[in-house]
PyMOL Python script that loads the backbone (N, CA, C, O; Angstrom):
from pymol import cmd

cmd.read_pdbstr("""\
ATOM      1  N   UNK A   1     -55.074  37.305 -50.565  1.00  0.00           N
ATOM      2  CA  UNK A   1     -54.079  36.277 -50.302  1.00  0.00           C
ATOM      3  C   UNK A   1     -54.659  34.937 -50.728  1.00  0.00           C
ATOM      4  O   UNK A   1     -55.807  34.673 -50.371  1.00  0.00           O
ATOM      5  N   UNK A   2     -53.851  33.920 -51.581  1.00  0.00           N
ATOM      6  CA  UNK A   2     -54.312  32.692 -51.849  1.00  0.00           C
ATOM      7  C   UNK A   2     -53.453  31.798 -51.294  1.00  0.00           C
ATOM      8  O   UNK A   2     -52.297  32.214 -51.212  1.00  0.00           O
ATOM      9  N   UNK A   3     -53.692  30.479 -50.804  1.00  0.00           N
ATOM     10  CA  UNK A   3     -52.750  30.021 -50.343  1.00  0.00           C
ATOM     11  C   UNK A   3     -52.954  28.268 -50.540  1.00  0.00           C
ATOM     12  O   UNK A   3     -54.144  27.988 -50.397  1.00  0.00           O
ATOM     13  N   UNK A   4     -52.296  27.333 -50.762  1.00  0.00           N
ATOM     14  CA  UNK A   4     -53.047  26.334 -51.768  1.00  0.00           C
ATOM     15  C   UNK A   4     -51.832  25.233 -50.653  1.00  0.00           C
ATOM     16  O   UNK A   4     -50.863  25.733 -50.082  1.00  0.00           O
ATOM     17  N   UNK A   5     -52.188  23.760 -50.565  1.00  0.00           N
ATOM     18  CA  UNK A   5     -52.043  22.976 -49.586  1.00  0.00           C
ATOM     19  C   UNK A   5     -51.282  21.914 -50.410  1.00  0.00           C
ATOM     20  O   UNK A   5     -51.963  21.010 -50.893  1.00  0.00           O
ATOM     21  N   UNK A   6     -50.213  21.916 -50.583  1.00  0.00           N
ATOM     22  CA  UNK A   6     -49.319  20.881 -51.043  1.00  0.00           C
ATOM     23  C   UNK A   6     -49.245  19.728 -50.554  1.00  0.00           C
ATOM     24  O   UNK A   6     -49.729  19.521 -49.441  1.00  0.00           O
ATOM     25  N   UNK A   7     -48.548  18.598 -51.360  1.00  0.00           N
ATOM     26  CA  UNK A   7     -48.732  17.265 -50.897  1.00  0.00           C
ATOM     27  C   UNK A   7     -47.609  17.379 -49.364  1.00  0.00           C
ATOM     28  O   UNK A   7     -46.680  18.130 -49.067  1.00  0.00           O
ATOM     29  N   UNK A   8     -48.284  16.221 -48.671  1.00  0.00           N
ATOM     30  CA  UNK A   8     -47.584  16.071 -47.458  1.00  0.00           C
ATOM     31  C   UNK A   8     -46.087  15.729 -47.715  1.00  0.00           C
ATOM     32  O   UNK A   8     -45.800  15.165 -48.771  1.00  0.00           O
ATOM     33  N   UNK A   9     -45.166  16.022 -46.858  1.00  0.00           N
ATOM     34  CA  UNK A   9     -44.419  15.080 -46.697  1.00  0.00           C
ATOM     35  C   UNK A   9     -43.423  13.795 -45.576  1.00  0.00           C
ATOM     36  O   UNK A   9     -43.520  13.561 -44.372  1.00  0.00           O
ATOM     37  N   UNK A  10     -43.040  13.542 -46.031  1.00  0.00           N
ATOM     38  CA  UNK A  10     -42.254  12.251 -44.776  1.00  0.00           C
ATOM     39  C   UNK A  10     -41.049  12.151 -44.469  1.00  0.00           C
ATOM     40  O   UNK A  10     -40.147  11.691 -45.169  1.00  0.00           O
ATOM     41  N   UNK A  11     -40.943  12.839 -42.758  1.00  0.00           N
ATOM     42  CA  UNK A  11     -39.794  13.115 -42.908  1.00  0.00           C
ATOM     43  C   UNK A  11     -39.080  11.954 -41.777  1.00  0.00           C
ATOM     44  O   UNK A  11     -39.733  11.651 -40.778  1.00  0.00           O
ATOM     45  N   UNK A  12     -37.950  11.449 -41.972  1.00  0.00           N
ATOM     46  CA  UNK A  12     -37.682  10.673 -40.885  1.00  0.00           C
ATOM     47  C   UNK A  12     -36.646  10.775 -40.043  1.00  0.00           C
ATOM     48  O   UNK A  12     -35.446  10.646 -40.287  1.00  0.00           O
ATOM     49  N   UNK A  13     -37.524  11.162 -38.415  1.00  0.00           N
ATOM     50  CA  UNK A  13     -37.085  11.172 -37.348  1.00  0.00           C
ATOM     51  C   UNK A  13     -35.256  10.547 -37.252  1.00  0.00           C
ATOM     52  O   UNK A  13     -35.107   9.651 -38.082  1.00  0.00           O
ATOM     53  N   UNK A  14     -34.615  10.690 -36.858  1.00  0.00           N
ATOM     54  CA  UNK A  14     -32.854  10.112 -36.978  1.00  0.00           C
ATOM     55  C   UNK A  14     -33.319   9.577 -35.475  1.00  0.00           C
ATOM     56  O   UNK A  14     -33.429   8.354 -35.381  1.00  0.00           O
ATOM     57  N   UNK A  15     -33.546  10.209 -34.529  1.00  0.00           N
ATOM     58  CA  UNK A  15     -33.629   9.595 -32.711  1.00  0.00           C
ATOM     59  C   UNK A  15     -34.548   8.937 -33.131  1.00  0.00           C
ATOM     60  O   UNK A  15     -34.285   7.736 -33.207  1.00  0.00           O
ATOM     61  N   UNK A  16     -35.743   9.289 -33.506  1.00  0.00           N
ATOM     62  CA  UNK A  16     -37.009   8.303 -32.903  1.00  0.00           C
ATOM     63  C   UNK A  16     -37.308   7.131 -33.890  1.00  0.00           C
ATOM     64  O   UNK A  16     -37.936   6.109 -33.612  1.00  0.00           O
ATOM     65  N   UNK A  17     -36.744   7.459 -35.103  1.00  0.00           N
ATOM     66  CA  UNK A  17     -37.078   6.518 -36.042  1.00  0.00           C
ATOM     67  C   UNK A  17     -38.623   6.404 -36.752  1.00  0.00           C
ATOM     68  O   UNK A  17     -39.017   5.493 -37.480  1.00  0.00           O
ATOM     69  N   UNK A  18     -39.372   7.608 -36.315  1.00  0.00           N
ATOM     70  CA  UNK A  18     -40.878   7.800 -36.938  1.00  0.00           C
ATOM     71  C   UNK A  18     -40.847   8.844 -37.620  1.00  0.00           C
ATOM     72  O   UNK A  18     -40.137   9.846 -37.538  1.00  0.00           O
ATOM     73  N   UNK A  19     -41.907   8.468 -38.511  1.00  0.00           N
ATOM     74  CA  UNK A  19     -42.049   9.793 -39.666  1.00  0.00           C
ATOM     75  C   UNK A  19     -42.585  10.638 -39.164  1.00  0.00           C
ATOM     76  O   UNK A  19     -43.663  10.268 -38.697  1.00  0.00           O
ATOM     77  N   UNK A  20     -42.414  11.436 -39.043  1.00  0.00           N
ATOM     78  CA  UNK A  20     -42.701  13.287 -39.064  1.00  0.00           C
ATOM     79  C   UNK A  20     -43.793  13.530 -40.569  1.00  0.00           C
ATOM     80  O   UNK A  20     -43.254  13.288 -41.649  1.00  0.00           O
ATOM     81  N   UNK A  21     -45.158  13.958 -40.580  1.00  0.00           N
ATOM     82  CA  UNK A  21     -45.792  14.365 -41.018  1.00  0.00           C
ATOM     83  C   UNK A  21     -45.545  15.955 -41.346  1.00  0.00           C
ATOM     84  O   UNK A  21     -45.487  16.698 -40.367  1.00  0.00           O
ATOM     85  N   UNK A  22     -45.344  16.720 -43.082  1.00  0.00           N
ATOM     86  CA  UNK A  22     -45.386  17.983 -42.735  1.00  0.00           C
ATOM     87  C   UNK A  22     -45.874  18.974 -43.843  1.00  0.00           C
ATOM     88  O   UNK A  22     -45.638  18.615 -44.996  1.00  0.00           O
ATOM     89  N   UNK A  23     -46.139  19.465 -43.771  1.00  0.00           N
ATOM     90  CA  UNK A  23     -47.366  20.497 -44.996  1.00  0.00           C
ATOM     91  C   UNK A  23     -46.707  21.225 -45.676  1.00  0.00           C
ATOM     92  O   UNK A  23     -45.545  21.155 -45.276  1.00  0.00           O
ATOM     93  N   UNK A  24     -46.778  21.748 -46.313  1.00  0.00           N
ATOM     94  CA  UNK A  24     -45.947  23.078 -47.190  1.00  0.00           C
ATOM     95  C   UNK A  24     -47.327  23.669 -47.868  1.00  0.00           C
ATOM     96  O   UNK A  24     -48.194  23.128 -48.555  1.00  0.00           O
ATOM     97  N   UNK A  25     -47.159  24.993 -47.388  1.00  0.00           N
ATOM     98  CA  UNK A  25     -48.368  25.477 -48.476  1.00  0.00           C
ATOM     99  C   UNK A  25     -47.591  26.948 -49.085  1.00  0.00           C
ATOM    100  O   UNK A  25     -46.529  27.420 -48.679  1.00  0.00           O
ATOM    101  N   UNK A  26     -48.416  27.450 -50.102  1.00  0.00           N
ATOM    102  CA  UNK A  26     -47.547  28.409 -51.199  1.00  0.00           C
ATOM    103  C   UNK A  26     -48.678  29.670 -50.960  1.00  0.00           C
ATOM    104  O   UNK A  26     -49.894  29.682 -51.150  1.00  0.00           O
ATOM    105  N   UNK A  27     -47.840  30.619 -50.509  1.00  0.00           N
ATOM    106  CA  UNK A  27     -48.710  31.996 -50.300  1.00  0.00           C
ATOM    107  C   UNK A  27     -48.745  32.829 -51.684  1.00  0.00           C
ATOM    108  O   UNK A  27     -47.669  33.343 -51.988  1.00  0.00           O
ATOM    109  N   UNK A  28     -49.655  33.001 -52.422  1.00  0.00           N
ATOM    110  CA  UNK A  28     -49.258  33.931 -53.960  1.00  0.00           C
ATOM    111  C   UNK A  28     -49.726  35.342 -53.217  1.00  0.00           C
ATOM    112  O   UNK A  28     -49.985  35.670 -52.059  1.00  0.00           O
ATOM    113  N   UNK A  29     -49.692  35.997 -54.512  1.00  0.00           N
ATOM    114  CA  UNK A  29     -50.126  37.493 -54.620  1.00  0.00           C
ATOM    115  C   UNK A  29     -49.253  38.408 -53.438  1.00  0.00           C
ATOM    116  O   UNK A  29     -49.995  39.294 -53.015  1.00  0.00           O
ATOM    117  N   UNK A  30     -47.934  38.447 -52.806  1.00  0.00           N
ATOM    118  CA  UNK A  30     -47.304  39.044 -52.150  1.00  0.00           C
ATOM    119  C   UNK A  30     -46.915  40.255 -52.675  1.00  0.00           C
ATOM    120  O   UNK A  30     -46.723  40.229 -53.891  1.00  0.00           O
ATOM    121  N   UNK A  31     -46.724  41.421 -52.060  1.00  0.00           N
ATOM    122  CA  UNK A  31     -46.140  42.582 -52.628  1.00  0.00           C
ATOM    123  C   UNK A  31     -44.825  42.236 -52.300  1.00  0.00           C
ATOM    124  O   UNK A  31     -44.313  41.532 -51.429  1.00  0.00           O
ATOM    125  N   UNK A  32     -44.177  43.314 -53.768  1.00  0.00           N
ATOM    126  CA  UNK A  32     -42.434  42.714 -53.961  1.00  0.00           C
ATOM    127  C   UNK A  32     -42.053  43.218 -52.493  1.00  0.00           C
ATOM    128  O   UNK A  32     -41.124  42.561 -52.023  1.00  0.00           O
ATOM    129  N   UNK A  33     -42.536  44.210 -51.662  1.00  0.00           N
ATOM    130  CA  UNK A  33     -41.788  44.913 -50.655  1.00  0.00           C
ATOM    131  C   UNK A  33     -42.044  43.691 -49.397  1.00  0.00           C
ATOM    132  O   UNK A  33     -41.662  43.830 -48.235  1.00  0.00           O
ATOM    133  N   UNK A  34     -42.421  43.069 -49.675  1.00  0.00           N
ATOM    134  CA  UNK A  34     -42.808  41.968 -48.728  1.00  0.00           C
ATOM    135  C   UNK A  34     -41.666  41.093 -47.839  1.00  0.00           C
ATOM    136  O   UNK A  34     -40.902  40.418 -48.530  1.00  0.00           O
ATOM    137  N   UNK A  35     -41.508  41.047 -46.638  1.00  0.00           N
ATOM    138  CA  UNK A  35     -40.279  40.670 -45.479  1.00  0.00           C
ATOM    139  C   UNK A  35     -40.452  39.103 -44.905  1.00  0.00           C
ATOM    140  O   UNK A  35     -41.265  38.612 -44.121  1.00  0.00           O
ATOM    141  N   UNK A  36     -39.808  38.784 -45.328  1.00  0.00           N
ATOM    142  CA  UNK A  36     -40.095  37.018 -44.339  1.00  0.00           C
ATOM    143  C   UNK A  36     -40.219  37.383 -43.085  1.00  0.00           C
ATOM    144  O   UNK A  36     -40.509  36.346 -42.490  1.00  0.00           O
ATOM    145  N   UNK A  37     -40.160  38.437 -42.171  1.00  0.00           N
ATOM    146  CA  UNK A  37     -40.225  38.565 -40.961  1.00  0.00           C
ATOM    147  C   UNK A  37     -42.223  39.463 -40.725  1.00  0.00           C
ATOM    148  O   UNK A  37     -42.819  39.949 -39.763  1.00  0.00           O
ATOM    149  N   UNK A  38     -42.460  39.310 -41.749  1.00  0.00           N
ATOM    150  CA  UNK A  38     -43.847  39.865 -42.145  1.00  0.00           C
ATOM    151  C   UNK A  38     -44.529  38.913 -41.952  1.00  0.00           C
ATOM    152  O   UNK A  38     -45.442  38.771 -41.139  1.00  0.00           O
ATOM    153  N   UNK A  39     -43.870  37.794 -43.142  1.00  0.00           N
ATOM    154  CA  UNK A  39     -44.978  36.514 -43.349  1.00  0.00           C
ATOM    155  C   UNK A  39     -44.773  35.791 -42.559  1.00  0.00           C
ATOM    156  O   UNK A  39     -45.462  34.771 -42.519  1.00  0.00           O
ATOM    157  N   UNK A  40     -43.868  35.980 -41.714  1.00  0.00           N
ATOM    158  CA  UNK A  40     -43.660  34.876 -39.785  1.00  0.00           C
ATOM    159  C   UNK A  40     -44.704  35.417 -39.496  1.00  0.00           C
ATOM    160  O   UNK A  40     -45.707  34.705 -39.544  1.00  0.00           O
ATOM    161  N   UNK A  41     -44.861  36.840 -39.098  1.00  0.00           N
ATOM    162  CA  UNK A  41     -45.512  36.876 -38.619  1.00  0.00           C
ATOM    163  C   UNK A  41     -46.981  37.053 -38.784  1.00  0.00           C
ATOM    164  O   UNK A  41     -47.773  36.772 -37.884  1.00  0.00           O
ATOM    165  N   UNK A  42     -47.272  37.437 -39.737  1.00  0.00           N
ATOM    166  CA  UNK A  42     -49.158  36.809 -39.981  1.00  0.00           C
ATOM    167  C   UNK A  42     -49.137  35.209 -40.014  1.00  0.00           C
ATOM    168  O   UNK A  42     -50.088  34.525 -39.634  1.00  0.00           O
ATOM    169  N   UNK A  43     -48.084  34.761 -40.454  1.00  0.00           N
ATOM    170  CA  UNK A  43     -48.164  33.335 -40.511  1.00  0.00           C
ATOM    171  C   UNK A  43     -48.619  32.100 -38.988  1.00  0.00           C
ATOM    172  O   UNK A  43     -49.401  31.184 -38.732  1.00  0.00           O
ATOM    173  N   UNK A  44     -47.678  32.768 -38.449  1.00  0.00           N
ATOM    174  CA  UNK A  44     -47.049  32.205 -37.229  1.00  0.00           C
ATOM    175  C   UNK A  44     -47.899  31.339 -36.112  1.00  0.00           C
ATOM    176  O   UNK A  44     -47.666  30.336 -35.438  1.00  0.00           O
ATOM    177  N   UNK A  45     -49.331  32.519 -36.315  1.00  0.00           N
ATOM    178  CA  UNK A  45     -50.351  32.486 -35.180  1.00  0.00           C
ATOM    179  C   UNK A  45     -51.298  30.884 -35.628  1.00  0.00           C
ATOM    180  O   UNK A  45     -52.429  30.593 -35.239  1.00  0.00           O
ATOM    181  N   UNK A  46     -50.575  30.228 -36.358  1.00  0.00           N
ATOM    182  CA  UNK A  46     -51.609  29.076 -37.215  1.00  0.00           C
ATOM    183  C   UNK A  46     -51.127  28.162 -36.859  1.00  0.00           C
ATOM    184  O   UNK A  46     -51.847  27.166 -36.935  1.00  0.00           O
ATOM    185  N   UNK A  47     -49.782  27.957 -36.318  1.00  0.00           N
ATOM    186  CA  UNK A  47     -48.634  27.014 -35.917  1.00  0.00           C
ATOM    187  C   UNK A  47     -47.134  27.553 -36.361  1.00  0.00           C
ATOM    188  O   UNK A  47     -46.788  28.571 -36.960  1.00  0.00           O
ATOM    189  N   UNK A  48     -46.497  26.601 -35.892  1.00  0.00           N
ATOM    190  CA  UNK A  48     -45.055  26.492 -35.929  1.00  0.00           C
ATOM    191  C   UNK A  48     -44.877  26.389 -37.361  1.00  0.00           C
ATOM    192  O   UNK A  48     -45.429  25.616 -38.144  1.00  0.00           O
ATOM    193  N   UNK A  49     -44.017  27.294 -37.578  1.00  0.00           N
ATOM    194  CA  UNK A  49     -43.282  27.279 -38.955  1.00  0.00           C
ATOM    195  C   UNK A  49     -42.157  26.631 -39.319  1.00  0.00           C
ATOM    196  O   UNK A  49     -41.141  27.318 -39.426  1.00  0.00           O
ATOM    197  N   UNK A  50     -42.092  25.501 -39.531  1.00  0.00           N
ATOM    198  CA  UNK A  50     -40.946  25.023 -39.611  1.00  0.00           C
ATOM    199  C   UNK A  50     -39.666  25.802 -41.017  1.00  0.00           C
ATOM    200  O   UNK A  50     -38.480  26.131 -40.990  1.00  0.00           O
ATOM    201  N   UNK A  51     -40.677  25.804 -42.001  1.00  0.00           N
ATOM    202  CA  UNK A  51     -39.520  26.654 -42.817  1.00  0.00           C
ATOM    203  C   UNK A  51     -40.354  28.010 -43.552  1.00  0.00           C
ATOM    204  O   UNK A  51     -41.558  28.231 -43.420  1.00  0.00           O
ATOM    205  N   UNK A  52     -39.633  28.625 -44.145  1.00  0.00           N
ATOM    206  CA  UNK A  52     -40.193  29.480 -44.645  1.00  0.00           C
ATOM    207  C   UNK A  52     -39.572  30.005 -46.295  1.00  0.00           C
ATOM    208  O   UNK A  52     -39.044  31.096 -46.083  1.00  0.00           O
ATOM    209  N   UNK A  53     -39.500  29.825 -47.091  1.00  0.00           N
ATOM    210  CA  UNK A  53     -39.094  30.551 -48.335  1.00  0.00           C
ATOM    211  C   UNK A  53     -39.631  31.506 -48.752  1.00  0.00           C
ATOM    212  O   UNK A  53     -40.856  31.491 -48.630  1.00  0.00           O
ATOM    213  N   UNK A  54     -39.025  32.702 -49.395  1.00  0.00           N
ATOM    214  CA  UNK A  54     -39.572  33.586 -50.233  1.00  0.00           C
ATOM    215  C   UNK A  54     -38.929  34.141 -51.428  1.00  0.00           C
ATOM    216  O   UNK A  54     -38.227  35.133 -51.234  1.00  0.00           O
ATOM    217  N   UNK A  55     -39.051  33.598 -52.892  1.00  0.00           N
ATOM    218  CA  UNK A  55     -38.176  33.765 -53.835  1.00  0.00           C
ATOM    219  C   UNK A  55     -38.276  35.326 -54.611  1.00  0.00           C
ATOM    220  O   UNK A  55     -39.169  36.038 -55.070  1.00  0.00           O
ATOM    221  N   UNK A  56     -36.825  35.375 -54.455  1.00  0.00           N
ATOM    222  CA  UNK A  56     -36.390  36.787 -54.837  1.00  0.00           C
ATOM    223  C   UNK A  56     -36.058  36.431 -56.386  1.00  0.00           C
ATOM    224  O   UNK A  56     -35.530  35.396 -56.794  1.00  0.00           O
ATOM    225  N   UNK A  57     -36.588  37.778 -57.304  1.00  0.00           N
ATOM    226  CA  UNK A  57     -35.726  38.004 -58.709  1.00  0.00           C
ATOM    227  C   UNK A  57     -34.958  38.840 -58.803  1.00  0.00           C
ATOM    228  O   UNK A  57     -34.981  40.071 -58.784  1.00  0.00           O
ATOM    229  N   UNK A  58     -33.816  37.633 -58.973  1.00  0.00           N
ATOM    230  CA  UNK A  58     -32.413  37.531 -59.256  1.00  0.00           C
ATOM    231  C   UNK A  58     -32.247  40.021 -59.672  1.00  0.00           C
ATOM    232  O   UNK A  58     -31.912  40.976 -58.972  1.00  0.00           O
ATOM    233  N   UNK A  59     -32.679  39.870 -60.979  1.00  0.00           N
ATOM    234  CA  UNK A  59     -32.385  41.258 -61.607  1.00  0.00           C
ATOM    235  C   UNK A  59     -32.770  41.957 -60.549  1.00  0.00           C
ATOM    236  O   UNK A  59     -31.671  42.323 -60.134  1.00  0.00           O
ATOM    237  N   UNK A  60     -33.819  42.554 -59.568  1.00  0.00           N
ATOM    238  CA  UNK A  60     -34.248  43.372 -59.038  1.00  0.00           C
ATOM    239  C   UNK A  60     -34.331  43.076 -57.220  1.00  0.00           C
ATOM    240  O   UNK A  60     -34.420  43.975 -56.384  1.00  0.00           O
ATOM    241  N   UNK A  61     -34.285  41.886 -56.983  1.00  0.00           N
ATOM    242  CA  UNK A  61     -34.213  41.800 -55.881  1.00  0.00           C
ATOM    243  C   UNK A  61     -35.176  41.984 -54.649  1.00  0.00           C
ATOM    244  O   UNK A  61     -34.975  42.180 -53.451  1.00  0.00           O
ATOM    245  N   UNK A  62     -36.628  41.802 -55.647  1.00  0.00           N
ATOM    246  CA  UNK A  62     -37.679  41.974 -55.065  1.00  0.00           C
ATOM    247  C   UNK A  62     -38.729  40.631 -55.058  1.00  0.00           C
ATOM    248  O   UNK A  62     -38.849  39.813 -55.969  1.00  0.00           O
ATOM    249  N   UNK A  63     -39.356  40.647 -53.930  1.00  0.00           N
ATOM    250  CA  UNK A  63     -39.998  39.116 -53.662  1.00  0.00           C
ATOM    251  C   UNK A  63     -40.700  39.130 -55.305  1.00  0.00           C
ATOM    252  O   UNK A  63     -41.175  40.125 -55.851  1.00  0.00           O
ATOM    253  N   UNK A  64     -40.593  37.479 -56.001  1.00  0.00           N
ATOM    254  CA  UNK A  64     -41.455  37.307 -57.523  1.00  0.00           C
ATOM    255  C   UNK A  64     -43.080  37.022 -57.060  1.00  0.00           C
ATOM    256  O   UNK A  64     -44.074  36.869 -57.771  1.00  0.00           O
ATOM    257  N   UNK A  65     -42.940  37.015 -55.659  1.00  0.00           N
ATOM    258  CA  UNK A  65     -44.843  37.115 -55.323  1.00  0.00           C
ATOM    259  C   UNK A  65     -45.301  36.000 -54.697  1.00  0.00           C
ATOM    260  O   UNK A  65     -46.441  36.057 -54.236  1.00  0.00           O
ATOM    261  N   UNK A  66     -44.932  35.409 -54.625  1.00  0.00           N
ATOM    262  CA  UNK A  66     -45.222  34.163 -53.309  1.00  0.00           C
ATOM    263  C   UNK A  66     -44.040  33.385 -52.070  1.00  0.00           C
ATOM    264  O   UNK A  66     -42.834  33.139 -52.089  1.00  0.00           O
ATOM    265  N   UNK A  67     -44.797  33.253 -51.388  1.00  0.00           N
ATOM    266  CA  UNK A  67     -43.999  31.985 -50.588  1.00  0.00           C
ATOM    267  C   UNK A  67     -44.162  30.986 -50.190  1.00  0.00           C
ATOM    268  O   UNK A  67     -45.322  30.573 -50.192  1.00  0.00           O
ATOM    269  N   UNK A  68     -43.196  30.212 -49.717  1.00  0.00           N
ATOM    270  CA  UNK A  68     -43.594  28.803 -49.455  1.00  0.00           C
ATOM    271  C   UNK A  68     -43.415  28.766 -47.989  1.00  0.00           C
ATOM    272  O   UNK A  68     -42.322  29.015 -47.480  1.00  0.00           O
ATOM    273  N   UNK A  69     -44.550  28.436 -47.240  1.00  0.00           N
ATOM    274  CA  UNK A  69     -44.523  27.876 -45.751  1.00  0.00           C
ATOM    275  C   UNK A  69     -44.499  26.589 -45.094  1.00  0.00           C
ATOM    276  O   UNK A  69     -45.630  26.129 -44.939  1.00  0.00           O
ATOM    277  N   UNK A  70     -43.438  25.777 -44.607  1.00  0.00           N
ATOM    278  CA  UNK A  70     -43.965  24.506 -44.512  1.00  0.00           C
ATOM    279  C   UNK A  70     -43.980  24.743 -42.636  1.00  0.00           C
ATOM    280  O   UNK A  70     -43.167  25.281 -41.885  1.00  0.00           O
ATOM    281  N   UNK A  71     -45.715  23.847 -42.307  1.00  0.00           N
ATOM    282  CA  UNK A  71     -45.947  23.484 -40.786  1.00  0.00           C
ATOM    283  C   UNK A  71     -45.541  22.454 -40.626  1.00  0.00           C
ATOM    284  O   UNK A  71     -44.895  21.817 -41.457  1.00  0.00           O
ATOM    285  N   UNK A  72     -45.847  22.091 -39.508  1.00  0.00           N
ATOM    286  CA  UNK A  72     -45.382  20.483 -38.326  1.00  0.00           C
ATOM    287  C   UNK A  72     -46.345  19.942 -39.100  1.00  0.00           C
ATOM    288  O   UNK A  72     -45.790  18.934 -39.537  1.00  0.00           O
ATOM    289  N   UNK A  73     -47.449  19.971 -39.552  1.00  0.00           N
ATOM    290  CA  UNK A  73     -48.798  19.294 -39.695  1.00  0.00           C
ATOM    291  C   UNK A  73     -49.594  19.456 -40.435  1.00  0.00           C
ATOM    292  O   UNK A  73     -49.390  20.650 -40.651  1.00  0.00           O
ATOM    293  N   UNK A  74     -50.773  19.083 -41.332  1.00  0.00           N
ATOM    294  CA  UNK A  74     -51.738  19.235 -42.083  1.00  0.00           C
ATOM    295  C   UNK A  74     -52.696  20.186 -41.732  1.00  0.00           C
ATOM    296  O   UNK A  74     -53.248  20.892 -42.576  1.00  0.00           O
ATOM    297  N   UNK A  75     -52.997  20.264 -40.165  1.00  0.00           N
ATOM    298  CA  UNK A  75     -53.905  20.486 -39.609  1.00  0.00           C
ATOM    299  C   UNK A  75     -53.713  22.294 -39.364  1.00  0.00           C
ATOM    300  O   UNK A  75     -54.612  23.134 -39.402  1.00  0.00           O
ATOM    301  N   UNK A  76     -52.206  22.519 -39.105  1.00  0.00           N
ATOM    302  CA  UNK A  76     -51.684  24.000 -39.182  1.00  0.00           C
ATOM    303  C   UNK A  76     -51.572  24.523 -40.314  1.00  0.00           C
ATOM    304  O   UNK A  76     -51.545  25.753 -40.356  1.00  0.00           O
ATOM    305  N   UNK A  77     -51.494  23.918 -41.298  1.00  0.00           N
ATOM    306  CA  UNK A  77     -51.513  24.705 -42.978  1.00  0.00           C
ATOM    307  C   UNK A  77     -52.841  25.171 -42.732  1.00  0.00           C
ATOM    308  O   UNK A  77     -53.230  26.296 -42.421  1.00  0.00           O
ATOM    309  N   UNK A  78     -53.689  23.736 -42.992  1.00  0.00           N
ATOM    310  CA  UNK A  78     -55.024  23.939 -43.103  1.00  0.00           C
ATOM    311  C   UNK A  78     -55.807  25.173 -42.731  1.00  0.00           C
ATOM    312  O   UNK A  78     -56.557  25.741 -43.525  1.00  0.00           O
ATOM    313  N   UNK A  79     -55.560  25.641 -41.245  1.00  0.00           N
ATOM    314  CA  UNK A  79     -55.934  26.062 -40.109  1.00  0.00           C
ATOM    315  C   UNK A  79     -55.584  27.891 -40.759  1.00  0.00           C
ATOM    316  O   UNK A  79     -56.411  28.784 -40.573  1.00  0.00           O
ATOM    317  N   UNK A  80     -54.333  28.119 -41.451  1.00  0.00           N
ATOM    318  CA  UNK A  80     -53.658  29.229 -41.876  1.00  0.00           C
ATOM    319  C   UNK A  80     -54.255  29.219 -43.152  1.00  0.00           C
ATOM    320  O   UNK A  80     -54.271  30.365 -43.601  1.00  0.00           O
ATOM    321  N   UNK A  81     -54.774  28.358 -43.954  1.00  0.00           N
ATOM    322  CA  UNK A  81     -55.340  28.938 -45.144  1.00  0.00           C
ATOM    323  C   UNK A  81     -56.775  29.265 -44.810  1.00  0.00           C
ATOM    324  O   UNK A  81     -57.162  30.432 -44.851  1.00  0.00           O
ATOM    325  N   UNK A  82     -57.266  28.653 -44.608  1.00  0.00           N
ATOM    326  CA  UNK A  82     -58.685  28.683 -44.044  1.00  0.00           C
ATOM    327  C   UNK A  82     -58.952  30.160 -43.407  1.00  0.00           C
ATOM    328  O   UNK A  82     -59.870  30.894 -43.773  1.00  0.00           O
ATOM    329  N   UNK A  83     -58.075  30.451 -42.474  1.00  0.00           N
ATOM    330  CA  UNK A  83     -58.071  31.784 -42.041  1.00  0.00           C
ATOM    331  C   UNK A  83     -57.642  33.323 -42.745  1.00  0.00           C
ATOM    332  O   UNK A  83     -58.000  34.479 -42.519  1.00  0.00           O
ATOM    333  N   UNK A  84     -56.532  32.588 -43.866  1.00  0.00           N
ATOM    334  CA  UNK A  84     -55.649  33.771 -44.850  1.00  0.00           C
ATOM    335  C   UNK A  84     -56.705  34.185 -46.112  1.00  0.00           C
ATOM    336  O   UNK A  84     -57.018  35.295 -46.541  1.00  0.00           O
ATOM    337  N   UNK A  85     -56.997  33.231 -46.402  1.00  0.00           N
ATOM    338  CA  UNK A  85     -57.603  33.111 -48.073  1.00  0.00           C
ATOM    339  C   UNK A  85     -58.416  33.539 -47.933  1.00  0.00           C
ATOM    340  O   UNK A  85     -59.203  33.689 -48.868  1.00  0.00           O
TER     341      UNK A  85
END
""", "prot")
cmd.dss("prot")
cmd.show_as("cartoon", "prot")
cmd.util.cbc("prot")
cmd.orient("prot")
């Protein structure tokens, strides 16, 4: 599993009016049989997942081999690659 730490981003709060700090990192090398309810869950235990993608091809309908995870924080990507990779 490789998993590589994308730029942050800034998201802004609508109630509080503060930015929200939040990570996205990209999981490669997935098998096509691979379940977003898979990668919750090895994922999960690192922090809160705020989103999760996993891109399907279109012709076959099988994961193209990675996903994208975005955490609350730098510190929970971090924490999940460090441990995955």
């Amino acid at each position: 599993v490789e998993e590589e730490l994308l730029d942050e981003e800034m998201d802004q709060d609508a109630e509080a009016a503060a930015p929200r700090l939040r990570s996205t990192i990209t999981s490669t090398k997935k098998q096509k049989e691979a379940q977003e309810d898979d990668l919750h869950e090895a994922f999960a235990e690192y922090g809160e997942i705020k989103n999760l993608h996993l891109n399907l091809d279109r012709r076959t309908g099988f994961v193209k081999g990675y996903a994208l995870l975005e955490y609350g924080n730098k510190k929970e990507a971090q924490d999940a690659i460090d441990a995955l990779n």
